[in-house]
FIBA-554074 format. One line per field, with one value per residue (C-alpha): residue number from 0; residue in three letters; x, y, z negated. Coordinates in Angstrom, 3 decimals, decimal comma. Example, Ala and Ser with C-alpha at 12.3 -4.5 7.8 and 13.67 -1.06 7.14 Angstrom:
FIBA-554074
lolo	(0_1)
dovo	(ALA_SER)
x	(12,300_13,670)
y	(-4,500_-1,060)
z	(-7,800_-7,140)
This chain:
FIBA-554074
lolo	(0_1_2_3_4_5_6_7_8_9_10_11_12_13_14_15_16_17_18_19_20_21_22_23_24_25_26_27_28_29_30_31_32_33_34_35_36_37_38_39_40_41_42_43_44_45_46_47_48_49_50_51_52_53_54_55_56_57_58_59_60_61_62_63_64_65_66_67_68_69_70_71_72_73_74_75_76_77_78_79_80_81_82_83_84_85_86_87_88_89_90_91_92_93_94_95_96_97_98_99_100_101_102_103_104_105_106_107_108_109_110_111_112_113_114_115_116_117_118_119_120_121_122_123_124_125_126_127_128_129_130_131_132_133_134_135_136_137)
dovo	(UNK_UNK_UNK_UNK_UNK_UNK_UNK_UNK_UNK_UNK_UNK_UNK_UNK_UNK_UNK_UNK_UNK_UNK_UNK_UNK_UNK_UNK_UNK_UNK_UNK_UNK_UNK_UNK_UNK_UNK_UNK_UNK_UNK_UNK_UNK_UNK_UNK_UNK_UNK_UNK_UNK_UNK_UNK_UNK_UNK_UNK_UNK_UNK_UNK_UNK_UNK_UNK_UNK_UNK_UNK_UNK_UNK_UNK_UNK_UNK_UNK_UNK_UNK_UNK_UNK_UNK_UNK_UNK_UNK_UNK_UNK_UNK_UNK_UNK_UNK_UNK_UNK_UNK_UNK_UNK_UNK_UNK_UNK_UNK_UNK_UNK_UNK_UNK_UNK_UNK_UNK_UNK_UNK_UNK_UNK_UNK_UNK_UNK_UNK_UNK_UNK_UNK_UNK_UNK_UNK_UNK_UNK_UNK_UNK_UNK_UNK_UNK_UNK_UNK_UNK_UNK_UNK_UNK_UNK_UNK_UNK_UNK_UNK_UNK_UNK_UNK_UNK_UNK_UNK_UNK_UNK_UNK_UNK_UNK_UNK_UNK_UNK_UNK)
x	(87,502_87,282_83,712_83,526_85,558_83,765_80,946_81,472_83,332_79,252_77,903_79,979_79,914_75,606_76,020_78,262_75,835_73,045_74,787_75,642_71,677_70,587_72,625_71,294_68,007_68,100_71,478_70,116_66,821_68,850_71,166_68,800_66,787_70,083_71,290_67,869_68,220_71,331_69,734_67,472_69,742_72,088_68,849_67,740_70,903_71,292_68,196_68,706_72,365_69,964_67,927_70,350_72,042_68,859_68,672_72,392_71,724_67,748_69,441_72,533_69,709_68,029_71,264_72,041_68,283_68,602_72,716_70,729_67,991_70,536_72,570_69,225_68,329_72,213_71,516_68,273_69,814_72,416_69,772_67,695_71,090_71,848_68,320_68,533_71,648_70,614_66,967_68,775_70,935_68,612_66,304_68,442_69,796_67,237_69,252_71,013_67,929_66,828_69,861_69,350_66,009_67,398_70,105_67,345_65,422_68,665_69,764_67,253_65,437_62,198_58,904_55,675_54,191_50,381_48,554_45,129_41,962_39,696_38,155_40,519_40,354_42,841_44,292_43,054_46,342_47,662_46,044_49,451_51,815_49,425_49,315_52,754_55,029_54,617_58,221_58,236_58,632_61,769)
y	(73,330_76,983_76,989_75,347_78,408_80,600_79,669_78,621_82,066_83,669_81,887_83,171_86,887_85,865_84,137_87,273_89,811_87,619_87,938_91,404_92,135_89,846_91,616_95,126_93,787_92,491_94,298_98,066_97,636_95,951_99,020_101,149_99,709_99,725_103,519_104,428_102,657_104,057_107,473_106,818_105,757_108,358_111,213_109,324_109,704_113,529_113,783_111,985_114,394_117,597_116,253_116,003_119,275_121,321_119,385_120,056_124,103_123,618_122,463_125,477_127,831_126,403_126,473_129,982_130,956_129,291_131,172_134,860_134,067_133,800_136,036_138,482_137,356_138,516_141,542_142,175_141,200_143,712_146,694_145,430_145,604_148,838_149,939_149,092_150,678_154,056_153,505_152,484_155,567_158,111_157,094_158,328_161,380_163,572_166,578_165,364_165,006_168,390_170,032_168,750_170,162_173,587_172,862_172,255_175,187_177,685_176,275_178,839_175,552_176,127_173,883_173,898_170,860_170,664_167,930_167,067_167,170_164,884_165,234_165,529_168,684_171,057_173,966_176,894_178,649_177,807_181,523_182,710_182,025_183,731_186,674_189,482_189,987_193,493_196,028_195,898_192,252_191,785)
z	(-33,630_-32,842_-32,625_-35,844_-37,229_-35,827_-36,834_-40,572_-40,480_-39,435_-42,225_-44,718_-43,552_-43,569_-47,176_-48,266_-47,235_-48,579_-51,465_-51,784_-50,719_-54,062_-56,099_-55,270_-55,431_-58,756_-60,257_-59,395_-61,187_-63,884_-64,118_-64,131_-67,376_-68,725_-67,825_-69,067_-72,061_-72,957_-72,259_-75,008_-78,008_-76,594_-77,115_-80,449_-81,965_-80,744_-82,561_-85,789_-85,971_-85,456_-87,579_-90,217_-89,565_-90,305_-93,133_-94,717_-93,359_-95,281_-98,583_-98,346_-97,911_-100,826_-102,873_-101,943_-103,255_-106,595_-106,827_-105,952_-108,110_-111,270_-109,801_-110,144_-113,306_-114,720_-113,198_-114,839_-118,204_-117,721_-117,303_-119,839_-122,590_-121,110_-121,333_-124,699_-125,563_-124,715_-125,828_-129,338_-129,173_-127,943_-130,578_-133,336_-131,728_-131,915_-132,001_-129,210_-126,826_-128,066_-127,326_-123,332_-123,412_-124,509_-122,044_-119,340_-120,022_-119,839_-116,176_-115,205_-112,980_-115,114_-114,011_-114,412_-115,770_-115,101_-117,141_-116,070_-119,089_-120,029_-116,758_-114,510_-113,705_-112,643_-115,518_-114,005_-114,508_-111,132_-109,440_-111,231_-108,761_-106,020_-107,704_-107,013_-109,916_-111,290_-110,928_-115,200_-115,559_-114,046)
């Protein structure tokens, strides 16, 4: 009867390692199509939520466009009211503008305006500046 033990004790340890070899031969390729798989949907979906994120950030940039673009357009209005404003009063103060001009010219900060002719030409006045101030006209 020992013999019998022993031996139907051998052909279970063979069976079990049988066993254990058949599963590694067909349960680690199986795993691995598996883990691999998962791989993939886990990439795909990594993807899809980038994906998604630079669309949300595409559309805030998009919305913060069209917000500067009234915001510039307010602006604009602004100058253009204020533009009027003083164009409006200016336009009936003549006295007012001429008594700047007067102002201007007593600062002492005279210029010289050149204006060019008809062709373009320099005013020929300019050899004043070269030439040394005489003692009587200071």
């Amino acid at each position: 009867m020992n013999n019998r033990l022993k031996f139907s004790h051998i052909l279970l340890s063979i069976g079990g390692i049988v066993l254990v070899a058949a599963i590694l031969l067909f349960g680690v390729p199986i795993y691995k199509v598996w883990q691999q798989e998962m791989t993939g949907k886990a990439e795909l979906s990594r993807a899809e939520q980038n994906r998604q994120i630079r669309i949300q950030e595409a559309k805030a940039k998009k919305e913060a466009a069209v917000f500067e673009a009234e915001a510039e357009v307010e602006r604009a209005k602004g100058v253009a009211r204020a533009n009027k404003i003083i164009g409006e009063s200016l336009n009936e103060n003549e006295n007012y503008l001429r008594y700047l001009w007067i102002q201007s010219l007593n600062d002492g900060n005279a210029e010289t305006i050149y204006v060019p002719t008809e062709a373009n030409l320099p005013i020929l006045e300019a050899d004043r500046f070269s030439q040394p101030k005489k003692k009587g006209a200071e």
